[in-house]
KOLRODO-408702 format. One record per residue (C-alpha): x, y, z; residue in one letter; residue number from 0. Coordinates in nm, 3 decimals. Layout:
<sites>
east	north	up	residu	num
X	Y	Z	a	NUM
...
</sites>
This chain:
<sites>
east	north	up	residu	num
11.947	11.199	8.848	x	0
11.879	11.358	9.183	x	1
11.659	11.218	9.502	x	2
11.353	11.428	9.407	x	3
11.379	11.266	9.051	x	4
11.383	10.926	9.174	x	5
11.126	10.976	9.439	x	6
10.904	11.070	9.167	x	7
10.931	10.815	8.933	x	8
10.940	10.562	9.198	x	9
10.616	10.695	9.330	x	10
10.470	10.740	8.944	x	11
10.528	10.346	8.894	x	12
10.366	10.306	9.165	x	13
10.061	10.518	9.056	x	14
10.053	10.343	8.722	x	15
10.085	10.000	8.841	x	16
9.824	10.044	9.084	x	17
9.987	9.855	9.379	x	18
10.000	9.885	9.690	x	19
10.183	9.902	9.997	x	20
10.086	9.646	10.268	x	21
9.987	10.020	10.486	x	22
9.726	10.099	10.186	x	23
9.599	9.768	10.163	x	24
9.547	9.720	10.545	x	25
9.352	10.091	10.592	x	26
9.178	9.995	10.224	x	27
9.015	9.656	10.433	x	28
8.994	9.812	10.730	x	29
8.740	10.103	10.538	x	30
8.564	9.886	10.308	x	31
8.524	9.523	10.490	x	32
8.509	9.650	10.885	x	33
8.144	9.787	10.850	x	34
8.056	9.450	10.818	x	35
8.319	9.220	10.895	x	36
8.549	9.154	11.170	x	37
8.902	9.211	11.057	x	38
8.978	8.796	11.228	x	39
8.685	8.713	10.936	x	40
8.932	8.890	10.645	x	41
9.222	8.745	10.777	x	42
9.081	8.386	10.850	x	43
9.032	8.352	10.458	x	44
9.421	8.438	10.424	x	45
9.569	8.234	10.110	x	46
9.254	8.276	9.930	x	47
9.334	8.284	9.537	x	48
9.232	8.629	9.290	x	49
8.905	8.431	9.135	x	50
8.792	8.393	9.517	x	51
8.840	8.745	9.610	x	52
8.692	8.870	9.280	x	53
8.359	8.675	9.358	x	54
8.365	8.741	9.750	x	55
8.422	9.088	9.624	x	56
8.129	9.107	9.329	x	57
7.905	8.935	9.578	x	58
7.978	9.237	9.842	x	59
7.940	9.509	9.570	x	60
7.548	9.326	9.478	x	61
7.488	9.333	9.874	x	62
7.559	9.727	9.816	x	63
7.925	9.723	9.967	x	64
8.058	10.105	9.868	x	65
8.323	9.954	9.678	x	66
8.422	10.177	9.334	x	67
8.573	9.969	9.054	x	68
8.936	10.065	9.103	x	69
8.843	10.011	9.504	x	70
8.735	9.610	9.388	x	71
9.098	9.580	9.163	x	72
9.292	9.703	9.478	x	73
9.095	9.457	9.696	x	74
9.119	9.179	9.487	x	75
9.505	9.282	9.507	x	76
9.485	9.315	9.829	x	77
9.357	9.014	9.953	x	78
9.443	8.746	9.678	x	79
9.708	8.457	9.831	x	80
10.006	8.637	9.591	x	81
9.975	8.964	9.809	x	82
10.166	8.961	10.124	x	83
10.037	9.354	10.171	x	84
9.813	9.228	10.515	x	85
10.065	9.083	10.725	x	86
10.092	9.396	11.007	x	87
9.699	9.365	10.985	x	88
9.624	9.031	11.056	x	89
9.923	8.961	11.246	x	90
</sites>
């Protein structure tokens, strides 16, 4: 198997799996929570569990957030106290 191979596969995982890399998930907050919230806000709810986020996130989706249902999941991925994908952000 050659570079290019791997490179693809690697990157088709991550497709599939939907994750994503702490760059994605910092310029995915940064587009969707900024408008409205400070970035010190996000991060000062760090450690938050996945049921939190999910309602924080619902409850900004009913207040008309712009947030598409695959944009909520990678959020909620995002944000949730597993996810370590926001450290250069709210560093």
């Amino acid at each position: 198997m050659n570079i290019v191979s791997s490179v693809v596969i690697v990157v088709a995982l991550l497709v599939l799996t939907g994750c994503s890399t702490g760059e994605e998930c910092s310029q995915l907050v940064v587009e969707k929570c900024s408008s409205c919230h400070s970035i010190k806000k996000t991060c000062s709810q760090d450690g938050k569990d996945k049921k939190y986020w999910e309602a924080t996130v619902d409850q900004m989706i009913r207040l008309m957030a712009p947030i598409s249902e695959k944009e909520k999941r990678d959020l909620v991925k995002c944000l949730s106290k597993s996810s370590k994908r926001l450290n250069t952000l709210c560093e």
